[in-house]
C-alpha positions in Angstrom: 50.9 -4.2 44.4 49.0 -1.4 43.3 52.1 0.1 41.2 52.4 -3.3 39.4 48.5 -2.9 38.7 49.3 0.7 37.4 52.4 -0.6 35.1 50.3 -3.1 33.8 47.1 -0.8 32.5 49.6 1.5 31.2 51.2 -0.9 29.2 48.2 -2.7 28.1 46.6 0.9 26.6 50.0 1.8 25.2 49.6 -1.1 23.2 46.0 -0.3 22.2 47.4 1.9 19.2 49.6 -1.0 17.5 46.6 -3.5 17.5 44.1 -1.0 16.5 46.0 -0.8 13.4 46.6 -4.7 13.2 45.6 -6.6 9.2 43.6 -9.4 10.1 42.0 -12.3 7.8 38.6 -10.1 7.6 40.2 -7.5 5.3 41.7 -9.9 3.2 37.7 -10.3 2.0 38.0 -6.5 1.0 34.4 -5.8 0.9 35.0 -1.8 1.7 37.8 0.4 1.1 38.2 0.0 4.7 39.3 -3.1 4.5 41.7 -2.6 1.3 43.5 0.9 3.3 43.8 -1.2 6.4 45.8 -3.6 3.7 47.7 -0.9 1.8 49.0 1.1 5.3 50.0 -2.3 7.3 53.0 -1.9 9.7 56.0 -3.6 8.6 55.9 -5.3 11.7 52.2 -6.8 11.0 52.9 -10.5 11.0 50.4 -10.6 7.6 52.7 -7.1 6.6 53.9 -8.8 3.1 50.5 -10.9 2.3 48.7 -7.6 3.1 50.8 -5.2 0.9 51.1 -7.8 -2.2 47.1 -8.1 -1.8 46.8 -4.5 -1.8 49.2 -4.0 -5.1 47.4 -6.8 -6.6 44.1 -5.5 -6.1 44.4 -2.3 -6.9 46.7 -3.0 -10.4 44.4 -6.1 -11.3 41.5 -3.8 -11.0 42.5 -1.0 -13.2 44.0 -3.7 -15.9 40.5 -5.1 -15.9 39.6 -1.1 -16.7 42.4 -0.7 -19.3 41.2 -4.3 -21.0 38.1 -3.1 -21.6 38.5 0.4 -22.3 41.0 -0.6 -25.1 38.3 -2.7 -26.9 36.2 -1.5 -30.2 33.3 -0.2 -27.6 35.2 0.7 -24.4 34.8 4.1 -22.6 38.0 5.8 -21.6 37.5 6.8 -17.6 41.3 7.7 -16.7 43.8 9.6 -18.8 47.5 9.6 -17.4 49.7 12.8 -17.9 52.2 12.2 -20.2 54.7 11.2 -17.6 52.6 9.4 -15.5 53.0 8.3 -11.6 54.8 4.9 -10.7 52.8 1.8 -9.5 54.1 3.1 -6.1 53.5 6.4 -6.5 50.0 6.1 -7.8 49.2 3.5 -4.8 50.4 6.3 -2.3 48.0 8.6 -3.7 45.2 6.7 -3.7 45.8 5.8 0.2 46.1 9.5 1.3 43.3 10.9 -1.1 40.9 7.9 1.0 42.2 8.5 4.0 41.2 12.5 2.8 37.7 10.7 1.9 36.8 8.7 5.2 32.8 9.5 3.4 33.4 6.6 1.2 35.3 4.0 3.7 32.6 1.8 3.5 32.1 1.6 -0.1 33.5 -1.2 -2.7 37.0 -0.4 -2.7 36.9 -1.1 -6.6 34.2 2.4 -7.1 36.4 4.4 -4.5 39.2 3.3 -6.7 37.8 4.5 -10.0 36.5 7.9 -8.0 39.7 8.8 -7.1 41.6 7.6 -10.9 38.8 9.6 -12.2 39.3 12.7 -9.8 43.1 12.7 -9.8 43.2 11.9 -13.5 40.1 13.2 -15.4 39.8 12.7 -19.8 39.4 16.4 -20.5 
């Protein structure tokens, strides 16, 4: 008895680690960067693994067209420049989730501003 007690704790905090990391419907709000990293990094075995990795591409991409839109207009201000061979979507994604995971100071910010910090920081208009 007491050895099926033991199998069972230790299975039960083995799986503590796979649904720590778990997406749920809360990050799908994406009111912190939190919430947007726990999108971008889900486990391929995440039941919500595609919804969470398509949100995560679409925010991120929808926000910084928003940025391009407007920049391009007759009064927009240029925040990002690009190298002349810049990064793919998928590149520029993985950079973004290491330099916040590098930046655990602004988890708990709008994921749009920690967004536009990094672009800015990784790609600054000289």
């Amino acid at each position: 008895m007491k050895s099926k007690v033991m199998t069972l704790v230790l299975a039960a905090l083995l799986a503590l680690p796979a649904l720590a990391g778990a997406v749920t419907e809360k990050d799908f709000e994406v009111k912190t960067t939190q919430n947007l990293i726990d999108l971008c990094t889900a486990a391929p075995k995440d039941p919500l693994y595609n919804q969470a990795l398509n949100f995560c591409h679409g925010y991120l991409v929808g926000a910084y067209q928003y940025y391009a839109a407007a920049a391009a207009g007759p009064e927009g201000v240029t925040l990002v420049c690009f190298p002349e061979n810049p990064p793919t979507r998928n590149e520029a994604i993985a950079m973004f989730v290491e330099w916040a995971k590098a930046h655990p100071q602004y988890m708990g910010e709008k994921p749009v501003e920690t967004e536009f910090r990094f672009l800015m920081e990784t790609w600054p208009c000289k």
